[in-house]
C-alpha positions as CSV (number, residue, x, y, z in Angstrom):
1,X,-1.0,18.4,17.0
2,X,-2.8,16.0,14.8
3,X,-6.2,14.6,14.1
4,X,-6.8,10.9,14.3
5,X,-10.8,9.8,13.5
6,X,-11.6,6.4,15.7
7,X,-14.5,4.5,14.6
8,X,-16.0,1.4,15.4
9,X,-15.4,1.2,18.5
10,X,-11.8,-0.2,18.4
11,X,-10.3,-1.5,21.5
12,X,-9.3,1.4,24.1
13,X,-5.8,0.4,23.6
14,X,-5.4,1.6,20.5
15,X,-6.4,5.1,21.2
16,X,-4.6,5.3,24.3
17,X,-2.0,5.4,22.1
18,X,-2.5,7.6,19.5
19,X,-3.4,10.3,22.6
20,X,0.2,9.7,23.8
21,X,0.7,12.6,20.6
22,X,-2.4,13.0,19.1
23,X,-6.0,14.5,19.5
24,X,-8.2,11.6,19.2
25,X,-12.1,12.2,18.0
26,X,-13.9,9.0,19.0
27,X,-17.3,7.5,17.9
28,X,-19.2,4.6,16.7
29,X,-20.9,4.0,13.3
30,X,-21.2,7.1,11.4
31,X,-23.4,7.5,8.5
32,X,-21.6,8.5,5.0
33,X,-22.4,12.1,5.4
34,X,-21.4,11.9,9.2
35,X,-17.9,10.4,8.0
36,X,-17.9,13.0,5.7
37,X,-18.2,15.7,8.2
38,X,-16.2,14.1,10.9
39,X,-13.4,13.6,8.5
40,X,-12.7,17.5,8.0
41,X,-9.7,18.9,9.5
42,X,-8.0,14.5,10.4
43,X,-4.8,13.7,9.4
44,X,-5.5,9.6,9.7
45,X,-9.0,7.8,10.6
46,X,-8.7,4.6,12.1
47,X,-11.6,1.7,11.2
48,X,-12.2,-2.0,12.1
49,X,-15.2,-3.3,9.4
50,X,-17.9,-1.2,10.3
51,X,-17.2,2.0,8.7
52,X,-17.5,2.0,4.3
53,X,-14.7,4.2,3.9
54,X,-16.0,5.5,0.0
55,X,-14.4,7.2,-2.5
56,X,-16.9,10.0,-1.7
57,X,-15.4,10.1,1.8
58,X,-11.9,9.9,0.8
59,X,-12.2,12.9,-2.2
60,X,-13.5,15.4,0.9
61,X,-11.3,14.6,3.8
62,X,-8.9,17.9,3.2
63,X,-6.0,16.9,5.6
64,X,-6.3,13.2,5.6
65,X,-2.9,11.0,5.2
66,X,-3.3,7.7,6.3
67,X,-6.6,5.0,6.6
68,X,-5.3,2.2,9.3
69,X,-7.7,-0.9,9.0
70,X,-7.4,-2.5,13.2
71,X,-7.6,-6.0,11.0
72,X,-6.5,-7.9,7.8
73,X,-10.0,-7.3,5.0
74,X,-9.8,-4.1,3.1
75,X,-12.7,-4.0,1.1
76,X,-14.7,-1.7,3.5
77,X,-11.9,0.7,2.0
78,X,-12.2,2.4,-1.8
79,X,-8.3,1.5,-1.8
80,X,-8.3,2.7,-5.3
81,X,-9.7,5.9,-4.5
82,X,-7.1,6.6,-1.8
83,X,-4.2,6.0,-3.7
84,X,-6.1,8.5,-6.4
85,X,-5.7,11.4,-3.5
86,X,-2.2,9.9,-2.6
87,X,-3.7,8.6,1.0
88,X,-1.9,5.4,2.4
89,X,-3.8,2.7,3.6
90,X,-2.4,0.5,6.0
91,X,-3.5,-2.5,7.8
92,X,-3.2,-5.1,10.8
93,X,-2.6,-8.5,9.0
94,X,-1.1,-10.4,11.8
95,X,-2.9,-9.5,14.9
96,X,-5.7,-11.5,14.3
97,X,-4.6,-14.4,12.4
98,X,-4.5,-17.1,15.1
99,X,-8.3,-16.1,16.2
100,X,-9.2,-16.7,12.9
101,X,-7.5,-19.7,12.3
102,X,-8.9,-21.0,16.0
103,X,-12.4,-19.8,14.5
104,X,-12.1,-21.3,11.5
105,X,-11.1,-25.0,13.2
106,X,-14.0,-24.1,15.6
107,X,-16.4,-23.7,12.8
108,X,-15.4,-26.9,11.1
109,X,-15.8,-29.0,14.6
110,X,-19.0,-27.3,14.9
111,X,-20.7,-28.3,11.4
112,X,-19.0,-31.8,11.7
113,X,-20.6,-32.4,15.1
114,X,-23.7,-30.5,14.4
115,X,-22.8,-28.9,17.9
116,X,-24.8,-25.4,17.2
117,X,-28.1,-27.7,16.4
118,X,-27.7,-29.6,19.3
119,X,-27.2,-26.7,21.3
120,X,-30.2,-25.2,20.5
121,X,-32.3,-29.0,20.8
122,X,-31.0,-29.3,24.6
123,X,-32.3,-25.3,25.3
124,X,-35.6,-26.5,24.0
125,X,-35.6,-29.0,26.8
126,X,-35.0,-32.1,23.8
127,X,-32.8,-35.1,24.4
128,X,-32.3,-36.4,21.1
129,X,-29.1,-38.2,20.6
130,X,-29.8,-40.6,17.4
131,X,-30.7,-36.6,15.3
132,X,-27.3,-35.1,15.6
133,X,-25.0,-37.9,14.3
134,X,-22.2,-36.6,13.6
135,X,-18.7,-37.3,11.6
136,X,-15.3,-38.0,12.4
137,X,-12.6,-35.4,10.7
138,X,-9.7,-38.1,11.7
139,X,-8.6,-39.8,8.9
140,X,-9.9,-37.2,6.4
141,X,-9.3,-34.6,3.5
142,X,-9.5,-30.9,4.2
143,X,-8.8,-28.5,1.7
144,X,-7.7,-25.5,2.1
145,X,-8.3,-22.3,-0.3
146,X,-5.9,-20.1,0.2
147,X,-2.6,-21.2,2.3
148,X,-1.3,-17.6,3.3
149,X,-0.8,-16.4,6.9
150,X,-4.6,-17.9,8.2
151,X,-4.4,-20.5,5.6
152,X,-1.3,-22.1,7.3
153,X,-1.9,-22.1,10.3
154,X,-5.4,-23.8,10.2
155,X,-2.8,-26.3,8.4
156,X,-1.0,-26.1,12.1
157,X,-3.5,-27.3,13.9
158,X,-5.8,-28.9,11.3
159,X,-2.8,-31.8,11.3
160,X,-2.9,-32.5,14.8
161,X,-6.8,-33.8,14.1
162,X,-5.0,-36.4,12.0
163,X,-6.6,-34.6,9.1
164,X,-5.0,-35.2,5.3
165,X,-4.4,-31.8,4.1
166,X,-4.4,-30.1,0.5
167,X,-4.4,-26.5,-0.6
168,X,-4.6,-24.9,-3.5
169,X,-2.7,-21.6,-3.7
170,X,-1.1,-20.5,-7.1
171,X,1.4,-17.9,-5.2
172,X,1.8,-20.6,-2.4
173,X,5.7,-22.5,-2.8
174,X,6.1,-26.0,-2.9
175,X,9.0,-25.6,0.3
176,X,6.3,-23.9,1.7
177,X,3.8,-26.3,1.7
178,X,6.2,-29.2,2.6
179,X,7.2,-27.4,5.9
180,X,3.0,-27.5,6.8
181,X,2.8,-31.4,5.5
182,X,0.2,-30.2,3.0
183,X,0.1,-31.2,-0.6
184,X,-0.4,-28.5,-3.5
185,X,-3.1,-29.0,-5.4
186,X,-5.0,-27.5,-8.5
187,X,-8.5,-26.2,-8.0
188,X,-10.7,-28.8,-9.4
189,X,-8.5,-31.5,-7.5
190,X,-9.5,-30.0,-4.2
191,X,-13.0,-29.6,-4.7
192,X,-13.0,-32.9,-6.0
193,X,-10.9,-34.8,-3.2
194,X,-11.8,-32.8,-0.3
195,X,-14.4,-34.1,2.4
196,X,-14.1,-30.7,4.0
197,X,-13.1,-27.0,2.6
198,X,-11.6,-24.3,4.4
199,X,-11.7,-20.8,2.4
200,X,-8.5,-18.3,3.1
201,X,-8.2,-16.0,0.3
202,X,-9.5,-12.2,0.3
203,X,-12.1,-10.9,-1.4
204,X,-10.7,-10.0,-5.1
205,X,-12.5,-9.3,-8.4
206,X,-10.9,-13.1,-9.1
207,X,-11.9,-14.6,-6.4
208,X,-15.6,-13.2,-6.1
209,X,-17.9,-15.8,-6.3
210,X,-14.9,-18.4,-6.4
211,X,-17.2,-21.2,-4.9
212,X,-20.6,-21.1,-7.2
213,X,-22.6,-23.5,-8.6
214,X,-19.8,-24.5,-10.6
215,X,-17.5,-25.3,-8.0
216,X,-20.3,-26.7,-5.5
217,X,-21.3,-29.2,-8.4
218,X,-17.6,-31.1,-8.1
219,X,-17.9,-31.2,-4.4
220,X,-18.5,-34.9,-2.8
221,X,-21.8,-34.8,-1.4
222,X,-20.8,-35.3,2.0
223,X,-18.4,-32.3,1.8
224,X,-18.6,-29.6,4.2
225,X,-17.3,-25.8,3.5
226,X,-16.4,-23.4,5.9
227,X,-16.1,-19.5,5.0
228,X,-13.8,-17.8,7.6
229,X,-12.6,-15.5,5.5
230,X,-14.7,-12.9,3.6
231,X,-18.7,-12.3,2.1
232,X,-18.6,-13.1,-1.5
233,X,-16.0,-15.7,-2.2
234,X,-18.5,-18.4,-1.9
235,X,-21.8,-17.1,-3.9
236,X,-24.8,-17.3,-1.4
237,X,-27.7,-18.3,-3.2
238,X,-25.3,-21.4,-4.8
239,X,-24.5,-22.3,-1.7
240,X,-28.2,-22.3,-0.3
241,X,-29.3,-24.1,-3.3
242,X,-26.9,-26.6,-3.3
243,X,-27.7,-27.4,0.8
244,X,-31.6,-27.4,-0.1
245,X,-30.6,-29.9,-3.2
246,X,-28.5,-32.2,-1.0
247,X,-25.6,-31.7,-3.4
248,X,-23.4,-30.7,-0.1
249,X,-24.0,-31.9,3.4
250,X,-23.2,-28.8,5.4
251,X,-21.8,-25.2,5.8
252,X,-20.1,-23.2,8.4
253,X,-20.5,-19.1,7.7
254,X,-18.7,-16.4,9.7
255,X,-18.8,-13.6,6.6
256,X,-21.4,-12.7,4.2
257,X,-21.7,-10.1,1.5
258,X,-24.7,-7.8,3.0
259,X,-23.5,-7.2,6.8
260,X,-25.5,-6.6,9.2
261,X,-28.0,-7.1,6.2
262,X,-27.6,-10.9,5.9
263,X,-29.1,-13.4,3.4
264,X,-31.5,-15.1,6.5
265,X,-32.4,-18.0,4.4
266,X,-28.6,-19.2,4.9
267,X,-27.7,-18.3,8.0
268,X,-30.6,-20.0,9.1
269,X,-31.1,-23.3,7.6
270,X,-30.8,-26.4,9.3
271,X,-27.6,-27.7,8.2
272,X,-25.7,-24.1,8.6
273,X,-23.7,-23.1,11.4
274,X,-23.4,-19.4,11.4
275,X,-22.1,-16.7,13.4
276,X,-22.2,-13.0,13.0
277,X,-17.9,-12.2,11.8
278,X,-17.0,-13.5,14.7
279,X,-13.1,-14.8,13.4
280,X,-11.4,-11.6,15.0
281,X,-13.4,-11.2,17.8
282,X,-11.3,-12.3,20.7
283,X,-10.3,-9.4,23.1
284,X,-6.6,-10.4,23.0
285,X,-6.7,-10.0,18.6
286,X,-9.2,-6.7,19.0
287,X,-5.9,-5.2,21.4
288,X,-3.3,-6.5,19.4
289,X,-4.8,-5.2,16.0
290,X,-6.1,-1.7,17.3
291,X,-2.6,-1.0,19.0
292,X,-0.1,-2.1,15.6
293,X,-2.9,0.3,13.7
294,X,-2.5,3.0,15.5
295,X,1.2,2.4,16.1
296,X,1.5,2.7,12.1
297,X,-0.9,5.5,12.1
298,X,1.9,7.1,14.5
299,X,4.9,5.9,12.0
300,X,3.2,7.5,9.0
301,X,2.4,11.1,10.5
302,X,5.7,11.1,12.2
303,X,7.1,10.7,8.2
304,X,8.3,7.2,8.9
305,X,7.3,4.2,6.8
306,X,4.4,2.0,8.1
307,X,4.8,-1.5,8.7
308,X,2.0,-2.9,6.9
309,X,1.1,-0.5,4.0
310,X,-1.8,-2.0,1.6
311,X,-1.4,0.7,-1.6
312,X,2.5,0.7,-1.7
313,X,5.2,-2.0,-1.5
314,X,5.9,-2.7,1.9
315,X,9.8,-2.0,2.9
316,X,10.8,-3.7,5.8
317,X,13.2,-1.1,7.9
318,X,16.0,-2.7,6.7
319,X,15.7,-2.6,3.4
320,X,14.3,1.5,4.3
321,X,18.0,2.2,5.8
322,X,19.6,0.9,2.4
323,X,17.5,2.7,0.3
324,X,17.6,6.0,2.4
325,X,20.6,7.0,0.2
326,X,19.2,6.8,-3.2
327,X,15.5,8.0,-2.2
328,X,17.5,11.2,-0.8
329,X,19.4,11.5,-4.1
330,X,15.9,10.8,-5.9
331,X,14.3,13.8,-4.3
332,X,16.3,16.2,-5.6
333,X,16.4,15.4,-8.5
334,X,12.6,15.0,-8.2
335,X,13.0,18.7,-7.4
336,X,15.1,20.1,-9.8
337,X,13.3,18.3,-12.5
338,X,9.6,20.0,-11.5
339,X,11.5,23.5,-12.2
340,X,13.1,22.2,-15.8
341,X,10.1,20.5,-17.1
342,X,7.5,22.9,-17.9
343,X,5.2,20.5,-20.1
344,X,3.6,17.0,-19.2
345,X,6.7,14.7,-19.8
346,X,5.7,11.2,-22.0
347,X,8.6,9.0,-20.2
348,X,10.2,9.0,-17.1
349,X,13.2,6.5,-17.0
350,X,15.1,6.0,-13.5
351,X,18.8,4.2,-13.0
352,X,20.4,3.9,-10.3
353,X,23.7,1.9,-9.0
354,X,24.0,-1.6,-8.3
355,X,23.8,-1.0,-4.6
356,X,20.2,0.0,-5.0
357,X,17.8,-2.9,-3.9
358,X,15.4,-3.5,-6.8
359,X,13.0,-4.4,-4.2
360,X,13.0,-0.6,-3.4
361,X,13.3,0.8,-6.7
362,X,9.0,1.6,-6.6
363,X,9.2,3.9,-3.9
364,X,12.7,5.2,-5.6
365,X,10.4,6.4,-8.8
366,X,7.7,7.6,-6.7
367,X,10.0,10.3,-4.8
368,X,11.3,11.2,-7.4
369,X,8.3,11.4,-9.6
370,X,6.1,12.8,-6.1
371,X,8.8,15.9,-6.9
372,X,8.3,16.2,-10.5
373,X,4.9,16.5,-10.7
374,X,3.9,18.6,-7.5
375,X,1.2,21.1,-7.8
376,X,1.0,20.2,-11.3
377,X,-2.0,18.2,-10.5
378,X,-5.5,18.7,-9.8
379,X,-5.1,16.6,-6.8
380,X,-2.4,16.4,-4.6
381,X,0.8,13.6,-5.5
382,X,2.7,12.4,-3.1
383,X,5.2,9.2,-2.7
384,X,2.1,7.0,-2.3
385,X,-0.1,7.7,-5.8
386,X,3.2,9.3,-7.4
387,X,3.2,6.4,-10.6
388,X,-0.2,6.2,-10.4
389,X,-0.9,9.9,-11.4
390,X,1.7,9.5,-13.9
391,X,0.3,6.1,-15.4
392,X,-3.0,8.1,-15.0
393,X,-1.4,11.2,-17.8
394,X,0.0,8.7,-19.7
395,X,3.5,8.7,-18.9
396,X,5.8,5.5,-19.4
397,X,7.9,4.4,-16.4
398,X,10.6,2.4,-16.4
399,X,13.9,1.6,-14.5
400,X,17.0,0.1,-14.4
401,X,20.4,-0.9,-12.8
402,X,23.2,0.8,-14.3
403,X,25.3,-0.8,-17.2
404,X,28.7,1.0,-16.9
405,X,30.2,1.8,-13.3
406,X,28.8,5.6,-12.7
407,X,32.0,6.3,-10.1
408,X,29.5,6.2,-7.4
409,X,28.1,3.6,-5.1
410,X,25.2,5.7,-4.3
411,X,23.8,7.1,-7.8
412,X,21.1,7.6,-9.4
413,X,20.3,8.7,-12.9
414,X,16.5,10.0,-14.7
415,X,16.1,10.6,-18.1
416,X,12.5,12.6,-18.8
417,X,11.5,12.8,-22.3
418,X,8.6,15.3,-23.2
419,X,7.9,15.7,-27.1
420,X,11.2,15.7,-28.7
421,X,13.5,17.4,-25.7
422,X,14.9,14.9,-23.2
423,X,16.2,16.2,-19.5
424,X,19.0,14.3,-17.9
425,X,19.8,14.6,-14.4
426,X,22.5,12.2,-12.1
427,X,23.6,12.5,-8.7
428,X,25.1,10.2,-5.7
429,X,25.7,10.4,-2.2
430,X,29.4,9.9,-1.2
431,X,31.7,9.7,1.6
432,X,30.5,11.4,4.8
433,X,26.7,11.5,3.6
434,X,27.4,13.9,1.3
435,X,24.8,14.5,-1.7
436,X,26.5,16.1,-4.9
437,X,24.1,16.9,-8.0
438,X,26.2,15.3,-11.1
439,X,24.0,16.5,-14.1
440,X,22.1,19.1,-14.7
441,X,19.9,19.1,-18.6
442,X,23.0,17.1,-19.8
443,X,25.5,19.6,-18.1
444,X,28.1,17.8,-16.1
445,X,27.9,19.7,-13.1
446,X,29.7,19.0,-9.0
447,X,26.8,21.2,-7.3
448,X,26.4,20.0,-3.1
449,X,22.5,20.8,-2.0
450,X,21.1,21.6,0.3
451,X,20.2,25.0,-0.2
452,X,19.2,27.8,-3.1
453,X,20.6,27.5,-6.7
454,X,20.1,29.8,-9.5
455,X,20.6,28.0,-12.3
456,X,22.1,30.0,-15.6
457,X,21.8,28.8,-19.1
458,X,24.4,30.9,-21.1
459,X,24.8,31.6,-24.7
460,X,28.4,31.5,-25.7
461,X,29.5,30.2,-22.9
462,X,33.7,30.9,-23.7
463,X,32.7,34.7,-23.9
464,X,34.4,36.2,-20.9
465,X,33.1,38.4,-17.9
466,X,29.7,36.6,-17.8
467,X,30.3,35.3,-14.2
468,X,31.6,39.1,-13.0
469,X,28.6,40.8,-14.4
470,X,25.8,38.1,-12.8
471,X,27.9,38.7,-9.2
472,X,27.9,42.4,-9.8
473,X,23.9,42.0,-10.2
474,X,23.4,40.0,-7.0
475,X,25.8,41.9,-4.6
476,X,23.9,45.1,-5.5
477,X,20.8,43.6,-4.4
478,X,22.4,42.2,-1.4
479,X,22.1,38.7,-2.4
480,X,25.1,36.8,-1.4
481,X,26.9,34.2,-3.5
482,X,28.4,31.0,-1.8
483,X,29.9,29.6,-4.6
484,X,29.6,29.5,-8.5
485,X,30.3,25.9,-10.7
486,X,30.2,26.1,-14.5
487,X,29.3,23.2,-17.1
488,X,32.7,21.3,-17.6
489,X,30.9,21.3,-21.8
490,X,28.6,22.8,-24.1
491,X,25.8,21.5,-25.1
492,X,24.6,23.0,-28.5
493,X,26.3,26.0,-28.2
494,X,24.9,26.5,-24.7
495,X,26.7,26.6,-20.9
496,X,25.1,26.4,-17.0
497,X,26.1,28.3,-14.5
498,X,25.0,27.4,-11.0
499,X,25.3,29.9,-7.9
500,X,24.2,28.9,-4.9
501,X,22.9,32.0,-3.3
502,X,21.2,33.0,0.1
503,X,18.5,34.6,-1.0
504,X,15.5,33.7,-3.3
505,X,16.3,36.2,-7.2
506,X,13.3,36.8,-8.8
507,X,11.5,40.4,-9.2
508,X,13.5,42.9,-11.0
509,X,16.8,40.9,-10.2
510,X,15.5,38.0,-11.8
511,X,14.8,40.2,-14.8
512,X,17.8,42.1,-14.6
513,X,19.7,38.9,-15.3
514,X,17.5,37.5,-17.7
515,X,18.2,40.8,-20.0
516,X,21.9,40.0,-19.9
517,X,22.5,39.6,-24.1
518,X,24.1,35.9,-22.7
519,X,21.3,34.7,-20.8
520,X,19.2,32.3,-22.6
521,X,17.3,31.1,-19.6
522,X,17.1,31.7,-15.9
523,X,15.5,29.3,-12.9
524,X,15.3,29.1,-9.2
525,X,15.7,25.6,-7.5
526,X,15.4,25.3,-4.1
527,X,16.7,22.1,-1.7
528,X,16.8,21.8,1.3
């Protein structure tokens, strides 16, 4: 059975599921050493914000596959380090997007109104009507940073305020932003036009510090920003000194970089609302968000692809059924190639037929690459840091669509290039599901896995009574022979022979063989 670690204290639901097949270990905060510890032995750990899932963490979990995040932000996750020790990170990016686009509307209303200071006037037993003035949001501009999934739908509801919306969003369509009724914008123009600003982008090397003194200097003076979204987009101490300047009128903070260890001075001044990350926290987005995490967790360790993976492309099960063909295709020759190639290969290049999605053709490379380079590693590769350990040992990648008809509408091709040798492999699936291995070092080949091949390269391949001699030598060890296919070439003077055989030759059969005056090389491939 397998091993989830819950931190956090994510909602029940969520590991109420995972016990449905899994033993489930459940605590609170842990310390980095406690992670550490706790970590031994898990096959997935499941985190809301709370837990700094380091790179120190990440290197001495033995067993661990999968980090699920129960919620959209990632940064409390080393995500490069977990692609490093081919880990998959996954997270819950829709569960909790309408609380935080609720929260973020809520914040804005709040600072507007200056409900939070009035609040807190009328608990200390104060009347005072003519302090909290507050201003209208019909009729004016909001400006949105960011118009993804939170983004648009604070655009949603933000128009039913009568509000005039722009966003600026370099990777955000024009069609898109015409369905919202929200004009596109560059940078400066928002901060410039915008009475109020809404921030909906993650937390990025680019967009750290993205709203500094800088940006705060173009603002209107009446402006009003509101940071939903994540500590350390908007730069704290230009956002204090720009409130204590009276360059901006007001603020509205849910995130800041040092939680629980806030900056004080902001959260606290008089023309701040703040709340302690509340944008998730409603009990229906805490269910939704722990239950679609540990459902994924459940996906991943049951080999199935996760909805919502953060350090891979994300293949909707569609497009997973399409590619299913080719990726099966890919990790054989994956395999075969890890038993040809006996030095670090410089280039990996991958074709396929046009019925291959190019969409898929990243997880494509990394089966087949995950095979190649197994146990060749000092850490372990698998389809999730496959191209990155190769990037890592300096091998090229690339791919393409094939440019003459291969015969097949299920094929696909690798070329690996190490020093001056290159290593050519093809097969396709065809009718009935059917997997035949095509090529074979260059050898044209019709070889149908699964099973054990012993793969013969043979010197003077016309010479007769090679194939009666290499039987001869496996029936007297009682290894049986299902079939034998030959090369239909030569290839500088050289043939292959593949049997498919029952039994595993190596030892003194191996040896016998390799003695054979014909034999210029010997290997075991196994495929099942």
């Amino acid at each position: 059975m397998h091993r989830v670690l819950v931190c956090d204290n994510v909602a029940a639901a969520g590991a109420e599921l995972l016990r449905e097949s899994a033993e489930v270990i459940q605590t609170g905060a842990l310390t980095q050493q406690e992670l550490i510890t706790a970590l031994r032995g898990c096959d997935a750990l499941l985190v809301r914000s709370g837990t700094k899932v380091t790179a120190q963490a990440l290197r001495a979990a033995d067993a661990l596959k999968v980090v699920a995040r129960a919620g959209v932000g990632v940064d409390n996750i080393d995500i490069d380090a977990a692609t490093h020790n081919g880990i998959l990170v996954v997270n819950s990016p829709a569960g909790n997007i309408l609380a935080a686009a609720e929260h973020s509307i809520a914040m804005l209303l709040a600072a507007a109104r200056n409900i939070a200071q009035a609040d807190a006037s009328m608990k200390a037993g104060k009347f005072d009507r003519k302090r909290f003035m507050g201003r209208q949001i019909a009729g004016k501009t909001l400006g949105i940073m960011g118009l993804g999934k939170i983004g648009s739908e604070v655009a949603r509801r933000a128009t039913a305020f009568g509000l005039d919306i722009i966003a600026h969003d370099p990777y955000a369509t024009h069609a898109h932003a015409e369905k919202l009724a929200v004009r596109l914008v560059e940078f400066e123009e928002l901060l410039v036009a915008s009475d109020f600003i809404t921030v909906h982008v993650p937390l990025t090397d680019d967009t750290r510090g993205l709203i500094a003194s800088p940006a705060l200097s173009k603002m209107r003076p009446h402006a009003i920003v509101v940071n939903c979204a994540r500590g350390g987009v908007i730069d704290e101490q230009s956002l204090l000194q720009a409130l204590e300047e009276g360059r901006i009128a007001g603020a509205a903070v849910d995130v800041f970089e040092g939680e629980p260890e806030v900056d004080w001075a902001l959260a606290r001044h008089p023309r701040v609302v703040a709340t302690p990350h509340l944008g998730a926290s409603t009990s229906e987005a805490q269910e939704t968000v722990a239950v679609d995490a540990a459902r994924q967790i459940l996906e991943v360790l049951a080999g199935r692809p996760p909805s919502s993976p953060v350090n891979v492309p994300a293949l909707s099960p569609e497009l997973v059924a399409q590619m299913q063909p080719y990726l099966t295709v890919a990790g054989y020759l994956g395999r075969i190639a890890h038993v040809l190639i006996k030095e670090a290969p410089s280039e990996v290049s991958v074709t396929a037929s046009e019925g291959a999605p190019l969409s898929g053709y990243t997880l494509l490379i990394s089966r087949l690459v995950a095979g190649l380079l197994a146990g060749r590693t000092d850490q372990p590769v698998n389809e999730v840091n496959a191209i990155h350990v190769a990037r890592e040992r300096g091998m090229r990648i690339s791919h393409a669509i094939c440019s003459e008809d291969p015969g097949y509408s299920r094929y696909v091709a690798a070329q690996i290039v190490c020093g001056e040798t290159r290593c050519d492999l093809a097969a396709a699936m065809i009718e009935g599901d059917r997997t035949r291995i095509l090529r074979i070092d260059g050898f044209s080949i019709d070889v149908s896995p699964p099973g054990r091949l012993m793969l013969v390269w043979k010197r003077n391949p016309r010479v007769p009574g090679f194939i009666g001699a290499i039987g001869s030598t496996l029936a007297q060890a009682g290894i049986g022979i299902a079939s034998i296919e030959v090369g239909l070439e030569e290839i500088d003077g050289m043939g292959l022979l593949v049997a498919h055989v029952d039994k595993a030759v190596e030892g003194p059969v191996r040896d016998n063989i390799a003695r054979h005056p014909e034999v210029a090389r010997i290997e075991m491939v196994v495929l099942d």
